[in-house]
Each structure stands twice: as C-alpha cells, then as structure tokens.
C-alpha atoms as one frame of an Amber mdcrd trajectory, in Angstrom:
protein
   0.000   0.000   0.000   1.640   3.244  -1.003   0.672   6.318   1.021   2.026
   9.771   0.961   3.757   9.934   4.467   3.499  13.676   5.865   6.125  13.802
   8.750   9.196  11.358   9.984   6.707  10.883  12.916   3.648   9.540  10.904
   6.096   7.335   8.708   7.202   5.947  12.318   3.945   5.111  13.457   2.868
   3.678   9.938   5.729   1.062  10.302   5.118   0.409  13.682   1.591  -0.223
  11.733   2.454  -2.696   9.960   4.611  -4.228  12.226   1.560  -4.497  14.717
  -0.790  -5.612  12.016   0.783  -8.574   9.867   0.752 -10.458  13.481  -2.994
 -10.184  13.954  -6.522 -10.316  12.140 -10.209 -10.173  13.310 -12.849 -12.572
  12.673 -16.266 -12.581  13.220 -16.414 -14.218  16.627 -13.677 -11.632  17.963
 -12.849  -8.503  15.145 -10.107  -6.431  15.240 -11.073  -3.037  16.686  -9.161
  -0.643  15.024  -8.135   2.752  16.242  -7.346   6.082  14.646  -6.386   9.427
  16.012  -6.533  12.636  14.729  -6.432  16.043  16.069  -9.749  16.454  16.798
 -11.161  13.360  16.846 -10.885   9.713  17.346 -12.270   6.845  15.130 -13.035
   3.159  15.720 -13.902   0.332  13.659 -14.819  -3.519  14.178 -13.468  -5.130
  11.141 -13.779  -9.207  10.223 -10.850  -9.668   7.885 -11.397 -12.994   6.983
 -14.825 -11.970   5.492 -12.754  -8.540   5.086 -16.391  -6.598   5.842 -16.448
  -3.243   8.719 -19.019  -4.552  11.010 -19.127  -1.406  13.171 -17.843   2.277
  12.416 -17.724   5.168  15.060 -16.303   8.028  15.826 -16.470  11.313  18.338
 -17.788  13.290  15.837 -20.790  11.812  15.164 -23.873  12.686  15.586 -25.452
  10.534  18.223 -21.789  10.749  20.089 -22.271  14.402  20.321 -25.967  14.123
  21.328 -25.789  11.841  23.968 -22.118  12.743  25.493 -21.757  16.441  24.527
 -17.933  16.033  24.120 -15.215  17.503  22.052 -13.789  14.630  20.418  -9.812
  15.658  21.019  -8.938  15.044  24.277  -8.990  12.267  27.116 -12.507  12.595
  28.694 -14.229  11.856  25.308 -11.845   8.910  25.131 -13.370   7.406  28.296
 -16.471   8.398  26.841 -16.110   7.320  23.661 -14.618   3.942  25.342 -17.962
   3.500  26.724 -20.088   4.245  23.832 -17.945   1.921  21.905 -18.439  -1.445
  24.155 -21.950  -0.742  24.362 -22.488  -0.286  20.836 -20.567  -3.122  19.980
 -22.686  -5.592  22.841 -25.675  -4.436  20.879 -24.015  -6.286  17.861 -23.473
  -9.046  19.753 -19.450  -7.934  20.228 -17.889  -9.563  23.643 -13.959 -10.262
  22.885 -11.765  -8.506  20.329  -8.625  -8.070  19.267  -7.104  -4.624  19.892
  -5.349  -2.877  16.868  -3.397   0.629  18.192  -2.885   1.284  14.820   0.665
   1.897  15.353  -0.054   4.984  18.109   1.398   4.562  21.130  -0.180   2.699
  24.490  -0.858   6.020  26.361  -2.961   9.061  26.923  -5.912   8.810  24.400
  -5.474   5.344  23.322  -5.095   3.948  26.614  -7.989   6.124  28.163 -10.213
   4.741  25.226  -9.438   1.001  25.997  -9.535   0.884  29.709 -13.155   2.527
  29.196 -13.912  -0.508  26.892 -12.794  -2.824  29.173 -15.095  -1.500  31.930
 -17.842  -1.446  29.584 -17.628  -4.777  29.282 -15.515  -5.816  26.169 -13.030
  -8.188  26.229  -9.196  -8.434  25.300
C-alpha cells in the first residue's frame, strides 16, 4: 500500500503499523477493533478480515456521540467516553472479545484512556 507519508513521525507510526498488524486479524467471533487518532477526533472500527467486511464504524464526531455525550472529540474525557459508547455499541451487535489494533499509536494518553473505558464497559481483550 503506497501512502504519501506527511512527517518522519507519521512514517514511524505507519511502520510500527504494519509491524503491529501482519501479526494479527479479526474474525467474526472476535474482530479487530481498530483505532485512529486525529487532532480532533478519534475513530473506531470492528473489522472481520477474513470476510474482510467493517461490522461497526464510530467516531467522536458523530452525531449521536455528540448528542448523547456532549464532548469535544480531542482530548482524554471523550476517550473514556467514547470507550464506553464503543463497548456498548458493539454488545448491541453481539461484540464480547476482540482483538485490539493501536494502529501503530502509542499505548498512552488517548489510546489507553479509550481502551480501559472498553474494558469497563464490558468488552473483552
């Protein structure tokens, strides 16, 4: 996959990336939840890859985040809430056990926030 790499410190996290990623895959029973982190936001998806299909797609900045949770989406608090959100959305979908994808970011701040929510919630890994 060729992408246009911004900044010596994206290209580090994209091969940290791929590094992460060609050790683990999602499957239906238990998906790979996949994280991404902007500025202002944060995104999460439930992917199967064998069937290679999204089976769940969030983020802080949409709408029913914003309703329910009145958060901004770039900071730590709407990570725990988001965290939340996320394991509840997913039980609805019958979600219990995943596999964690960092997406190459490192375990702390954000990220971390946004999993230990999860796992309270409910979700497994």
């Amino acid at each position: 996959m060729k992408r246009k790499i911004k900044s010596p410190a994206e290209l580090g996290r994209v091969k940290r990336h791929y590094r992460i990623r060609k050790r683990m895959s999602g499957t239906k029973e238990m998906p790979r939840l996949i994280v991404h982190r902007s500025h202002n936001n944060l995104y999460v998806q439930f992917v199967d890859d064998f069937a290679q299909h999204t089976m769940l797609s969030l983020s802080t900045n949409d709408t029913s985040f914003k309703k329910e949770f009145g958060a901004e989406g770039g900071n730590i608090e709407s990570a725990k809430k988001m965290g939340a959100y996320m394991a509840r959305e997913a039980s609805k979908k019958d979600i219990q056990k995943i596999v964690f994808d960092r997406g190459g970011y490192l375990y702390h701040g954000r990220i971390k926030a946004l999993a230990d929510a999860a796992r309270e919630a409910g979700l497994k890994f």
